[in-house]
VEXDREN-2710 file (C-alpha; in Angstrom, 1 decimal):
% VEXDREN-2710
k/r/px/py/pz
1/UNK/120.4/95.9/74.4
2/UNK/120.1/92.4/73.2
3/UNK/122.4/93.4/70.0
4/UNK/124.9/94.9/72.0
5/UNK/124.9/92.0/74.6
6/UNK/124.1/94.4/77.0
7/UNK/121.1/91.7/77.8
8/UNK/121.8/88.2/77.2
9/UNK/119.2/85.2/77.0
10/UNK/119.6/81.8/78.4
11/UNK/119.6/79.0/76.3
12/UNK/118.2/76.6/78.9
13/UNK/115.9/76.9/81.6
14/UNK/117.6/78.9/84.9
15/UNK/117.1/80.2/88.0
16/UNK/119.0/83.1/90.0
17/UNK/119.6/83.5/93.2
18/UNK/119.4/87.4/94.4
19/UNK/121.2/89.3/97.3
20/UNK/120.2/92.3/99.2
21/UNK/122.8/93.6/101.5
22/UNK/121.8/97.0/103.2
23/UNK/123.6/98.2/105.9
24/UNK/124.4/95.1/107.8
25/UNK/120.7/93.4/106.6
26/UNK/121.7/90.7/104.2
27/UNK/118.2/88.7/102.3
28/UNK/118.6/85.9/100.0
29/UNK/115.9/85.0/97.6
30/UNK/115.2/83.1/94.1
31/UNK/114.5/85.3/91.0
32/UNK/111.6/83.1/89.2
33/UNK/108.7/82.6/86.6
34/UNK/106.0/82.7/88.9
35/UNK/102.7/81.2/87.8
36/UNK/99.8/83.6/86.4
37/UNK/97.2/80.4/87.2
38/UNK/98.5/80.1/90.5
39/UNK/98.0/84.1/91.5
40/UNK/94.5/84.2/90.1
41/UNK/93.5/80.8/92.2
42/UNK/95.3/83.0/95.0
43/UNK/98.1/80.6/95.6
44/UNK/100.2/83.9/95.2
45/UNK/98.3/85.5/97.9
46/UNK/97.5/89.3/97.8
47/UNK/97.1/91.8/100.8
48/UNK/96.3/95.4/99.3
49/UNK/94.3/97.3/96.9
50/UNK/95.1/98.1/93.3
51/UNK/94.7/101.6/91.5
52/UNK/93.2/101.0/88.0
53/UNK/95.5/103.8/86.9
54/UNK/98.9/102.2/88.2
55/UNK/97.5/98.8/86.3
56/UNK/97.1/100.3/83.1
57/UNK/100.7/101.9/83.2
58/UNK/102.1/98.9/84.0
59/UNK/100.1/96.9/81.4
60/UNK/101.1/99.2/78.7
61/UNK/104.9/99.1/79.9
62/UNK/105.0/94.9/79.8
63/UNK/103.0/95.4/76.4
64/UNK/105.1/98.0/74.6
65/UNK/108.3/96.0/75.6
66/UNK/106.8/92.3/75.5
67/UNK/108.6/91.9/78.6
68/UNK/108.7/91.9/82.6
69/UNK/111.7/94.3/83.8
70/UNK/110.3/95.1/87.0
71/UNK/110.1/91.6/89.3
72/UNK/107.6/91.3/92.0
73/UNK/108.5/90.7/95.6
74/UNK/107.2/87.4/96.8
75/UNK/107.5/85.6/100.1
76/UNK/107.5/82.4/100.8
77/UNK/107.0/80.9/104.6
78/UNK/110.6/80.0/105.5
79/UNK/112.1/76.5/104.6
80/UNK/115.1/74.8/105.7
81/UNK/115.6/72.8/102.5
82/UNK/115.0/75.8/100.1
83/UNK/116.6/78.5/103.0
84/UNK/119.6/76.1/103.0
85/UNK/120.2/75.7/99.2
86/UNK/120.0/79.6/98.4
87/UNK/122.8/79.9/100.8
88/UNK/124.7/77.1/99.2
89/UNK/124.3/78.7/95.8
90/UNK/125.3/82.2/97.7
91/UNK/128.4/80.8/98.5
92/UNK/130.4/80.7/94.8
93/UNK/131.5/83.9/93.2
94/UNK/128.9/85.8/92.0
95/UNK/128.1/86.7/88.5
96/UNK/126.9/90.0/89.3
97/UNK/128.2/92.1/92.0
98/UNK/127.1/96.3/92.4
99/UNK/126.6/98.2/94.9
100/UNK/124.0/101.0/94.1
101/UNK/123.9/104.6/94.9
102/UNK/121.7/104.1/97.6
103/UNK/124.5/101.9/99.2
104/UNK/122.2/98.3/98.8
105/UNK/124.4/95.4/97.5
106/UNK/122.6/93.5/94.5
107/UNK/124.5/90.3/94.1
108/UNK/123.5/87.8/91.1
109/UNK/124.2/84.0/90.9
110/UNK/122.8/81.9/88.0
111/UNK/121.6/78.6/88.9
112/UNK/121.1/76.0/86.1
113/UNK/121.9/72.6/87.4
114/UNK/118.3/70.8/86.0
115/UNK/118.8/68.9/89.8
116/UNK/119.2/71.1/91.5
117/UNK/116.4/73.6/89.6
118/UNK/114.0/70.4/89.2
119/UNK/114.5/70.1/93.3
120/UNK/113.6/73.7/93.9
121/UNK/110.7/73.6/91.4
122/UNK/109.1/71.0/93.5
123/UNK/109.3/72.5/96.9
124/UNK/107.5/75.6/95.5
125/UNK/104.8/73.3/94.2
126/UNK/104.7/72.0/97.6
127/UNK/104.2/75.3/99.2
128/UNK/100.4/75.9/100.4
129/UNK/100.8/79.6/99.0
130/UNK/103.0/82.3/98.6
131/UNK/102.5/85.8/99.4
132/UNK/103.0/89.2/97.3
133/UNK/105.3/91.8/99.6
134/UNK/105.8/94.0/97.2
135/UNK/105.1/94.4/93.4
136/UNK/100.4/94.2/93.4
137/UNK/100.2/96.5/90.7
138/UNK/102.9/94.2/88.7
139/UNK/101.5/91.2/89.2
140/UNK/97.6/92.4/88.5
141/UNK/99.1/93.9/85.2
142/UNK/100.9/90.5/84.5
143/UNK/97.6/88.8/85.2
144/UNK/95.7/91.0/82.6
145/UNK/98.9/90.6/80.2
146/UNK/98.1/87.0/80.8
147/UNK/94.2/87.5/79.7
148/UNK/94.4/89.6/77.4
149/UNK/97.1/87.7/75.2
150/UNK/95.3/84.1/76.0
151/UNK/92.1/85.3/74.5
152/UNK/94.1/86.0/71.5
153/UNK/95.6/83.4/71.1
154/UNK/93.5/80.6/69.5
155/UNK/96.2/78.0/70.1
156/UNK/97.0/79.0/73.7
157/UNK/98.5/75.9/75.6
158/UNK/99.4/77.6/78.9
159/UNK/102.6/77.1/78.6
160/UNK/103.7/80.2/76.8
161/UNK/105.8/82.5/78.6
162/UNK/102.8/85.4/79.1
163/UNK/101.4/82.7/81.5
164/UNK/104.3/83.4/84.2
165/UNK/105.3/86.6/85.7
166/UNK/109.0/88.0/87.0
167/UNK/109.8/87.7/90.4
168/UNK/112.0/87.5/93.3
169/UNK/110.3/85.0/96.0
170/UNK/112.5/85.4/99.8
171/UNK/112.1/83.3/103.0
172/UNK/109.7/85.6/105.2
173/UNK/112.1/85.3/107.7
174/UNK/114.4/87.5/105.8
175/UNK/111.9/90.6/105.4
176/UNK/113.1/93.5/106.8
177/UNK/109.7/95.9/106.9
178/UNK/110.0/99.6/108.2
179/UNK/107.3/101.3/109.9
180/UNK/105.2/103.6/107.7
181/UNK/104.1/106.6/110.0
182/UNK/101.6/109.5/109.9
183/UNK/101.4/113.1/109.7
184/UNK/98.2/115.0/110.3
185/UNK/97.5/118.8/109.0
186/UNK/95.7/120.2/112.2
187/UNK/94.1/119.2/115.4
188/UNK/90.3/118.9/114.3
189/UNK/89.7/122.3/115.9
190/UNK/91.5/120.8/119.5
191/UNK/93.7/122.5/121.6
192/UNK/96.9/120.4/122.9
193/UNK/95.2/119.9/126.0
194/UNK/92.0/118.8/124.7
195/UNK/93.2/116.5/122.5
196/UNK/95.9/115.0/125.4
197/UNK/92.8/114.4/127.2
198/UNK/91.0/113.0/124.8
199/UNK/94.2/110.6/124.3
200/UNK/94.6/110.1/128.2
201/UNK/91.2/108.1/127.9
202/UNK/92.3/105.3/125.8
203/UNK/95.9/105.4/126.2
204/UNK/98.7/105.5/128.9
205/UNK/100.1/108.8/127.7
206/UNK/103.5/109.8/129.1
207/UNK/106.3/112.4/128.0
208/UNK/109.3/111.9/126.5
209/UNK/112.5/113.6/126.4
210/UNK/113.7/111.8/123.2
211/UNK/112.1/110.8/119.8
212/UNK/109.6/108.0/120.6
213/UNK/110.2/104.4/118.0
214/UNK/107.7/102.2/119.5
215/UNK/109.4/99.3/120.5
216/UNK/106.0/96.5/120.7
217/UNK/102.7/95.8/119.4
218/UNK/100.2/98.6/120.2
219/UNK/102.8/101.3/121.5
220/UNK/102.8/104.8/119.5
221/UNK/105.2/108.0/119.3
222/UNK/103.4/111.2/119.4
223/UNK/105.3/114.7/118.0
224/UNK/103.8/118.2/118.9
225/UNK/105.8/120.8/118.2
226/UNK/108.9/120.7/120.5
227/UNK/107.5/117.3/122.4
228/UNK/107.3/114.1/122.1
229/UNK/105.0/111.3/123.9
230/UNK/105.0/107.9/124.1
231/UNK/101.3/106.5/123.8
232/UNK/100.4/102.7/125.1
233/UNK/97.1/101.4/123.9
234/UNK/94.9/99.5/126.9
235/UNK/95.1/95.8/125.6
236/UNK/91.6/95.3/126.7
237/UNK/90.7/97.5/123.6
238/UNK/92.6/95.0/121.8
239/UNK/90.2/92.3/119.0
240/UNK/93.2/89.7/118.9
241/UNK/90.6/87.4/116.9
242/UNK/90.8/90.0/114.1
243/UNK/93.7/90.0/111.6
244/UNK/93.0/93.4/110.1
245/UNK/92.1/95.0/113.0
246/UNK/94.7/94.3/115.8
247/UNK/97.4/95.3/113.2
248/UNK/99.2/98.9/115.0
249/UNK/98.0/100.6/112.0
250/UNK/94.3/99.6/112.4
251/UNK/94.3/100.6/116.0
252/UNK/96.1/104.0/115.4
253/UNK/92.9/105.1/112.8
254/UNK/90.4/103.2/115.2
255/UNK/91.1/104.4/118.3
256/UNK/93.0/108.4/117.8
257/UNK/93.3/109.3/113.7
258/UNK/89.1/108.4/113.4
259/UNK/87.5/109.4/116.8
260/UNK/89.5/112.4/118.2
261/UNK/91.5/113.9/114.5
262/UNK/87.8/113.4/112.6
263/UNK/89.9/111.6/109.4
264/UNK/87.8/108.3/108.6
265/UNK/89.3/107.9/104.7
266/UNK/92.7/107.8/105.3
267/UNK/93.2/106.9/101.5
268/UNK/91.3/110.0/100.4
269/UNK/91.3/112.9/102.8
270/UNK/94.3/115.2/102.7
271/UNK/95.2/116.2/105.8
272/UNK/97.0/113.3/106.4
273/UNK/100.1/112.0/104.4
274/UNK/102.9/108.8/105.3
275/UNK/106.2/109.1/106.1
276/UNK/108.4/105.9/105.5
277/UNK/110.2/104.2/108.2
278/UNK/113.7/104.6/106.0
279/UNK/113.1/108.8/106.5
280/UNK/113.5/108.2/110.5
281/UNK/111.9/110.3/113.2
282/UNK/114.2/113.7/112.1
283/UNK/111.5/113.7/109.0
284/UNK/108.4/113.8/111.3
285/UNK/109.7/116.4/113.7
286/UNK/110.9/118.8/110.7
287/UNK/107.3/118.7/108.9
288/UNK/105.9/119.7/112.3
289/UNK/108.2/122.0/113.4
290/UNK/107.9/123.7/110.1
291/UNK/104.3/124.1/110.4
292/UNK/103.8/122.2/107.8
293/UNK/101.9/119.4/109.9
294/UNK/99.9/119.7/113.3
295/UNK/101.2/116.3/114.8
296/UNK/103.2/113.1/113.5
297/UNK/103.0/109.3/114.6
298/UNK/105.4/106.7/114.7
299/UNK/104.3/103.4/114.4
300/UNK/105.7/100.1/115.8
301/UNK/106.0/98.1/112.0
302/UNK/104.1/95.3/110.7
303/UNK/105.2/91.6/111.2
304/UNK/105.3/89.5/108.4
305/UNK/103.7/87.1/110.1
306/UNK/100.9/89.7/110.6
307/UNK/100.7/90.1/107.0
308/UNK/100.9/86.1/106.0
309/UNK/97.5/86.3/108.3
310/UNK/95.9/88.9/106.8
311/UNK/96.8/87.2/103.4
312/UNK/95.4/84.3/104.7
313/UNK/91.9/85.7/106.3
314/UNK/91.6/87.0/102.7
315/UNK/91.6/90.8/103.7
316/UNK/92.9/94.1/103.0
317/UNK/95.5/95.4/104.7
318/UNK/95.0/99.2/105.7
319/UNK/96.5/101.9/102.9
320/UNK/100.6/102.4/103.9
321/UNK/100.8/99.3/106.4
322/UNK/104.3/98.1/105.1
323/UNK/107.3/99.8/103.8
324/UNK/109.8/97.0/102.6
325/UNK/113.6/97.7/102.7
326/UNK/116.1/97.0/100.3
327/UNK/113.9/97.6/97.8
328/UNK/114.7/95.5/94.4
329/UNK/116.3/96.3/91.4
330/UNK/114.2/96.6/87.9
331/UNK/116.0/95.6/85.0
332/UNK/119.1/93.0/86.7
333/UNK/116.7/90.0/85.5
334/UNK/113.9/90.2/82.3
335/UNK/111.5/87.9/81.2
336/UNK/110.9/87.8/77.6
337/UNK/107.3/86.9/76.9
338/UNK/107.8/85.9/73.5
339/UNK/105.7/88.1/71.2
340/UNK/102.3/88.1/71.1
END
């Protein structure tokens, strides 16, 4: 690709500025070198677990091709200054312009102007932290990459490329995240009526005569076959003091999927599987209808700002809290890591 000047490397250091466009949804955000250091100090803050098994794919991938193809997706807390001079640089023609199968826009600007790029450079620094959206399984691996190469590397300075990682950083006002529901296999042994009731005592339950998409914190769409319900959680079983716990997904397991539906490992146990918000509620009716699945839940979606808290508490977030649309590109940006 380099031969063919299919890939072409800068000859001086340069940012880009990335567009999403999806269906009316536009996000602007800076494709950068983000600091290795900085996300094992947890600057570059994390909010899920890793798989070892993911990792070691993606170590191998960034080893085998001595570069980062895939960027991660990182927030930032919103700016004016920064917010304002992505848009400025999104103004110009772009030098990349394609519009996937998928129907997202990915829209490339190159931004080289040391001013402008020393400018930006210093209101990152000045960020308390950052926060990974998408991408934890890329950035551990980079952060092993980063390790593994230092230690061999008797004259390591820090500065080599290995010690950054790709990414995509957007203003968290920007996100766009999609509700990522739930499916269960059977009842736990219930009837409908038993379970209802067993519903009723911790939630306003009420019929519906259309799909239920929860439209506030703490309010759930329930699927049986041929009827939906729209659940309300009492706010008195609320703990607003806890970041984890308060989050619609933590209060769905803790208060129906756990006590009444008997899964407590919702990682593990099988009779329960995810539906992304992107699918819609058509996708949770048709695996129950079919049989397939016993009930379905739509879920009200996570904030960012819910997230950023989560982040900042230094917790977990439950497994299949966040689904992320547009999703980015792999391949529209590299970074080289320069041998080994």
């Amino acid at each position: 690709m380099l031969g063919e000047a299919v890939l072409v490397q800068d000859p001086h250091p340069t940012f880009y500025i990335y567009r999403l466009t999806m269906e009316g949804h536009v996000q602007t955000g800076l494709v950068a070198a983000a600091s290795v250091e900085a996300y094992d100090r947890d600057r570059i803050k994390k909010h899920e677990f890793t798989r070892p098994k993911k990792e070691d794919d993606r170590v191998r991938q960034i080893d085998a091709l001595d570069a980062q193809t895939g960027p991660v997706f990182l927030v930032y807390p919103s700016d004016g200054e920064v917010d304002g001079m992505l848009s400025e640089e999104a103004d110009r023609e772009p030098e990349l312009d394609v519009t996937a199968a998928d129907g997202v826009r990915h829209q490339i600007w190159t931004l080289s102007d040391p001013v402008r790029v020393g400018r930006l450079t210093a209101l990152f620094d000045g960020m308390s932290a950052l926060y990974v959206a998408d991408g934890h399984h890329r950035s551990a691996a980079a952060s092993r990459v980063t390790a593994a190469r230092r230690a061999a590397n008797p004259a390591h300075t820090g500065e080599e490329p290995y010690n950054y990682f790709l990414s995509v950083i957007f203003p968290h006002s920007q996100m766009q995240i999609l509700p990522y529901n739930r499916v269960v296999r059977d009842l736990n042994g219930l009837e409908r009526e038993q379970m209802l009731e067993r519903i009723a005592v911790r939630f306003r339950v009420e019929t519906s005569a259309h799909a239920v998409l929860p439209g506030r914190h703490a309010e759930f769409g329930m699927y049986l076959p041929g009827q939906w319900y729209r659940l309300v959680l009492d706010e008195g079983r609320i703990p607003w003091d806890d970041p984890v716990q308060r989050l619609d997904v933590s209060l769905l397991a803790g208060e129906l999927i756990e006590p009444i539906l008997g899964i407590a490992d919702q990682r593990r146990d099988e009779r329960i599987d995810f539906v992304g918000g992107i699918r819609g509620l058509e996708a949770l009716e048709k695996r129950v209808d079919s049989g397939e699945m016993a009930v379905a839940f739509s879920l009200y979606p996570t904030s960012m700002e819910a997230l950023m808290a989560v982040a900042d508490a230094g917790e977990v977030m439950p497994p299949k809290s966040t689904w992320f649309e547009p999703k980015l590109a792999d391949g529209l940006v590299s970074h080289l890591l320069g041998g080994r």
